[in-house]
SERO-4910 file (N, C-alpha, C, O; in steps of 0.05 Angstrom, whole numbers):
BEGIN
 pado doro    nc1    nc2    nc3   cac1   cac2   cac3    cc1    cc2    cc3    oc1    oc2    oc3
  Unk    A     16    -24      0      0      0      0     17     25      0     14     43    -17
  Unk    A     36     27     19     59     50     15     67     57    -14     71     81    -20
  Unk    A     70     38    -31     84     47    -57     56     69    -75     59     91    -86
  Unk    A     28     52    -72      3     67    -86      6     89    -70      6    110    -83
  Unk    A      8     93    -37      3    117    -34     26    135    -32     21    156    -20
  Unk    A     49    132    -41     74    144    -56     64    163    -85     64    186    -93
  Unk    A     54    128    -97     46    143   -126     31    168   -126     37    188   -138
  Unk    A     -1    161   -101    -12    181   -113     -6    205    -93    -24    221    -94
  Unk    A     16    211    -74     27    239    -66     52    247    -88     66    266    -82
  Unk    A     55    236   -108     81    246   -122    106    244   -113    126    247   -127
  Unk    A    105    237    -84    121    239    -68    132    209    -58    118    193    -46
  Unk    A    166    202    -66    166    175    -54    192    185    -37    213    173    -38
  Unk    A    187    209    -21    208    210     12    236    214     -3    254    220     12
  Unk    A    243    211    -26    277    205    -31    294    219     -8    290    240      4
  Unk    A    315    199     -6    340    209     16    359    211     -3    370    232     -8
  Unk    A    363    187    -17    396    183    -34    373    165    -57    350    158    -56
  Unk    A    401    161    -80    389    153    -94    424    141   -104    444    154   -106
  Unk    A    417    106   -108    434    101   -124    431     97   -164    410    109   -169
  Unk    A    439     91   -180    438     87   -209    458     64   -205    476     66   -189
  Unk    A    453     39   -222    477     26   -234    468     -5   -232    444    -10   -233
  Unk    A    479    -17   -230    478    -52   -223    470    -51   -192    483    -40   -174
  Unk    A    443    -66   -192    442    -63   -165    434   -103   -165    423   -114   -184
  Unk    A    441   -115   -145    443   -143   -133    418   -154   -129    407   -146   -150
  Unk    A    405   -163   -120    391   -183   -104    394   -202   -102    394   -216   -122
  Unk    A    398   -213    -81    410   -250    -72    398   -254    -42    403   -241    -22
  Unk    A    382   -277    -45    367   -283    -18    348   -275    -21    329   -286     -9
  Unk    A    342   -254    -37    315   -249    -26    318   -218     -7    304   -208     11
  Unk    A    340   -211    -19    354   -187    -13    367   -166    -25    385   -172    -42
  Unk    A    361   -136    -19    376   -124    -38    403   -116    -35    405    -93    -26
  Unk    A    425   -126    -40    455   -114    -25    461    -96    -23    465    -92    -47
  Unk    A    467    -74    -12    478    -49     -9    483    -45     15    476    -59     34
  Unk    A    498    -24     14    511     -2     45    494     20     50    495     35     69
  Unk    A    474     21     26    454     54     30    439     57     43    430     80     45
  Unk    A    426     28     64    403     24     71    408     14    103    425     -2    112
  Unk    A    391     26    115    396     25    146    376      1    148    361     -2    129
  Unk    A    375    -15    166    348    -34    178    328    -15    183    330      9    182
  Unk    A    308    -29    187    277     -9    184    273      9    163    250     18    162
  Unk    A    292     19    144    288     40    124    271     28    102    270      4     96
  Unk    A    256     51     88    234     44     69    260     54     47    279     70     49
  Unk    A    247     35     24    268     46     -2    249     38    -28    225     33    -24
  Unk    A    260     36    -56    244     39    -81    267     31    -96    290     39    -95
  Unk    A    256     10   -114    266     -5   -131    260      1   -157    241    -11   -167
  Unk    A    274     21   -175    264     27   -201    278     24   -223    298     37   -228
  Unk    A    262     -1   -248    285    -10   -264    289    -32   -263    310    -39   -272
  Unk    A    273    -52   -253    270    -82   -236    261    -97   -261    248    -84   -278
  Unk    A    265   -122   -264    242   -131   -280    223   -151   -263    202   -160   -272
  Unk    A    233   -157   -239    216   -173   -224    207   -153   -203    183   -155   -197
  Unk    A    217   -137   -191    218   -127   -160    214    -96   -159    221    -83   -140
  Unk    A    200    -83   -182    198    -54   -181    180    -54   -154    169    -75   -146
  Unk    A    177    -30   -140    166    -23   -113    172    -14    -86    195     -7    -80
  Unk    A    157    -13    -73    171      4    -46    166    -22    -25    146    -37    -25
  Unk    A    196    -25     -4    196    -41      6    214    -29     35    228     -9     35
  Unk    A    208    -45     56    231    -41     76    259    -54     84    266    -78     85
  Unk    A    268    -39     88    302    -61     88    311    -69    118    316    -52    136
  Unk    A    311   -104    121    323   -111    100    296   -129     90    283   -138    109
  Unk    A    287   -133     67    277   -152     50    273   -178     49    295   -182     60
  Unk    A    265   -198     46    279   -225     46    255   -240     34    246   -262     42
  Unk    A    242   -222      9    222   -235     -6    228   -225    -36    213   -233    -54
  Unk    A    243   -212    -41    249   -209    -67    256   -229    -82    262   -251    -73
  Unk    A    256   -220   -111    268   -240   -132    290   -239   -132    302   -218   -125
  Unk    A    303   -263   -143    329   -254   -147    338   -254   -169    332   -269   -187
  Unk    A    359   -229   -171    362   -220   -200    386   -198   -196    396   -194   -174
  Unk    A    393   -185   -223    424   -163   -224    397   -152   -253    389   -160   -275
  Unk    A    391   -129   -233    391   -107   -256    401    -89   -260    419    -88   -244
  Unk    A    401    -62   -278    419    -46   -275    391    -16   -278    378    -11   -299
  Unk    A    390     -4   -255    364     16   -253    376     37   -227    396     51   -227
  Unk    A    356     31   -204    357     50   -191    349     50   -164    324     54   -161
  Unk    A    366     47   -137    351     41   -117    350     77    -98    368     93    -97
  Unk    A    325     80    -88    325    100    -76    321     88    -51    306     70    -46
  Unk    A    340    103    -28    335    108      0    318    127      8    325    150      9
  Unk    A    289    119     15    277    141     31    282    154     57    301    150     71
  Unk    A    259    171     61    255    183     85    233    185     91    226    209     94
  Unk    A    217    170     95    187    169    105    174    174    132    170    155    147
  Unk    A    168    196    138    159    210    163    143    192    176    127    177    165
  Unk    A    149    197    208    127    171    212     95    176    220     80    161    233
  Unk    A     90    201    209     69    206    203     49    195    181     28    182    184
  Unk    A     66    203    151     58    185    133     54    151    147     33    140    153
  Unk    A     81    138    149     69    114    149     40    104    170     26     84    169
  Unk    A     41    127    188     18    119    212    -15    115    184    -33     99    180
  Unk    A     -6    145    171    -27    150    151    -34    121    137    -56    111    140
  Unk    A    -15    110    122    -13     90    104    -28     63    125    -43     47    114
  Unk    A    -26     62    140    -34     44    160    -65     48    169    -81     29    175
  Unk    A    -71     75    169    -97     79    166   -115     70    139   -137     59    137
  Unk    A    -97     81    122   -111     82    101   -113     51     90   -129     48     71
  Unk    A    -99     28    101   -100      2     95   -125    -12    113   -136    -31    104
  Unk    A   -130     -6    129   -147    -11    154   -168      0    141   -185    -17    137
  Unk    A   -175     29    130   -206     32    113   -212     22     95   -235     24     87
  Unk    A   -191      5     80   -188      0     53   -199    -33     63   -217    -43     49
  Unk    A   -188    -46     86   -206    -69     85   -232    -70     89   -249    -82     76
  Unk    A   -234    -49    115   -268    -48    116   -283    -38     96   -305    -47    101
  Unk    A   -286    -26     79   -298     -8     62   -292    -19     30   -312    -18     15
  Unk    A   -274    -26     23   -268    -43      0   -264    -75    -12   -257    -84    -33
  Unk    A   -274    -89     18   -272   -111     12   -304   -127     11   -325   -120     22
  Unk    A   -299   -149     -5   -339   -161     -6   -353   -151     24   -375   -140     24
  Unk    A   -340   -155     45   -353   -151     79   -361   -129     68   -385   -129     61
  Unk    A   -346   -103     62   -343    -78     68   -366    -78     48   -387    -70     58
  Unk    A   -366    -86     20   -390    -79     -4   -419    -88     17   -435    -69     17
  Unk    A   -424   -104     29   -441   -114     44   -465    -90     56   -490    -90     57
  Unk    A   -439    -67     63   -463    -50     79   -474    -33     62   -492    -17     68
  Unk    A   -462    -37     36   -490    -24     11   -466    -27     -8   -445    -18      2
  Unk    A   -465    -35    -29   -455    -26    -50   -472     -6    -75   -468     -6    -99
  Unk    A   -483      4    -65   -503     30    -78   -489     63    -71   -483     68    -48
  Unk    A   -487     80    -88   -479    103    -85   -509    116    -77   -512    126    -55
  Unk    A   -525    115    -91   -562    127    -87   -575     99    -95   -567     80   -108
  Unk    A   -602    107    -80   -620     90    -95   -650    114    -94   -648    138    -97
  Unk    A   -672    100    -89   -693    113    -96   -715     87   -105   -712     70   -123
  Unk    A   -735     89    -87   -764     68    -86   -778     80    -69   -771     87    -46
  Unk    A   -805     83    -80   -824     82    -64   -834    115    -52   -851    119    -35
  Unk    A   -819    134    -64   -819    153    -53   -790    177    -32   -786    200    -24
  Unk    A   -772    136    -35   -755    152    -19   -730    150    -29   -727    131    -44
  Unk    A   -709    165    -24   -683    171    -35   -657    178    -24   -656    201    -16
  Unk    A   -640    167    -23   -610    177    -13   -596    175    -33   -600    161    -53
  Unk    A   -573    193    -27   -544    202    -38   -521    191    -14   -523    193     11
  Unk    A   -507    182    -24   -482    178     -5   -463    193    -14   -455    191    -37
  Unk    A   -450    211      4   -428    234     -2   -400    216     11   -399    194     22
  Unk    A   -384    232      5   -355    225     15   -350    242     42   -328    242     54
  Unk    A   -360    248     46   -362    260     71   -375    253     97   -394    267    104
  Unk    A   -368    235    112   -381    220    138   -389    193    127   -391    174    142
  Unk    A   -394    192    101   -407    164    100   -382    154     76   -378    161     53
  Unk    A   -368    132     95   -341    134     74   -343    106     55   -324    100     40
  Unk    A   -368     89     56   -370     72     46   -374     68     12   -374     45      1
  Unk    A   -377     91     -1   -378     81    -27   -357    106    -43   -357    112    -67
  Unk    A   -343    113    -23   -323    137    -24   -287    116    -39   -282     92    -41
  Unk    A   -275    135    -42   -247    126    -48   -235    132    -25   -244    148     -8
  Unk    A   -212    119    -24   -189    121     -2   -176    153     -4   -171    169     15
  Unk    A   -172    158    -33   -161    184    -38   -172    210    -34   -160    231    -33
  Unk    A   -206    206    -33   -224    225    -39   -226    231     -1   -223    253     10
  Unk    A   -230    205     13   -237    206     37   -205    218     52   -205    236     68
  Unk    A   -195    213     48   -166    230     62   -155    247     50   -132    254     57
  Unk    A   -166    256     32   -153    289     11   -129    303     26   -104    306     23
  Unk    A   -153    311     46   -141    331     66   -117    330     86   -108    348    100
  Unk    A   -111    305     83    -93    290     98    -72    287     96    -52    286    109
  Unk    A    -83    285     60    -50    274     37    -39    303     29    -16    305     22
  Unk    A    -57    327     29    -48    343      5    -26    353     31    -13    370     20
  Unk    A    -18    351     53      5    359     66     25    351     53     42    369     51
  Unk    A     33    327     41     60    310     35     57    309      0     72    296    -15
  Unk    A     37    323     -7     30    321    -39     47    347    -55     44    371    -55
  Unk    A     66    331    -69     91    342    -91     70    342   -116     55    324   -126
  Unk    A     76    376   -124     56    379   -155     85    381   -175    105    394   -172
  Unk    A     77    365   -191     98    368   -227    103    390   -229    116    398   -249
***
């Protein structure tokens, strides 16, 4: 979920950034750039593009030659990302479709609208935390 909600702030934290032949073996990415617990980004992969934490030990293994970035991910964001995975089960999953998968309906005389606002069930993740994200949101 960190990497989508990277994508859609524009923003993926960069600290450092390497270019060149980068390793994977184990199920690991080799380097000196990366502290334990650090979030980083794999770009240029043919198996393993994405945002992950180091150290790893589910990757493919492979030698490509791209681009690993060391982040810096506030631990604000990640608290966010953690939220936003937690609404994403209740609200996006069959359970979650359960408590209406209807935006409006209308019978009989009577009618609702469901807004994104208090009623977060037929809402997006992005729409329902706007306000949240546009702190950490990098414009082109």
């Amino acid at each position: 979920m960190l990497y989508e909600l990277c994508l859609e702030l524009n923003n993926f934290f960069e600290y450092a950034r390497y270019i060149g032949d980068v390793a994977i073996v184990d199920g690991n990415v080799q380097t000196e750039l990366l502290e334990d617990g650090q979030y980083f980004r794999i770009v240029g992969s043919v198996f393993n593009d994405g945002v992950y934490q180091y150290p790893q030990r589910q990757l493919k293994d492979e030698v490509y030659h791209g681009g690993l970035w060391a982040m810096a991910v506030p631990a604000e964001v990640i608290a966010l990302n953690a939220e936003i995975d937690a609404w994403k089960q209740k609200y996006l999953t069959l359970d979650g479709q359960a408590l209406s998968p209807y935006t409006s309906e209308s019978f009989g005389g009577y009618s609702y609208t469901k807004g994104a606002s208090g009623d977060t069930s037929s809402a997006s993740w992005q729409g329902v935390f706007a306000n949240r994200l546009n702190k950490w949101r990098k414009f082109k």
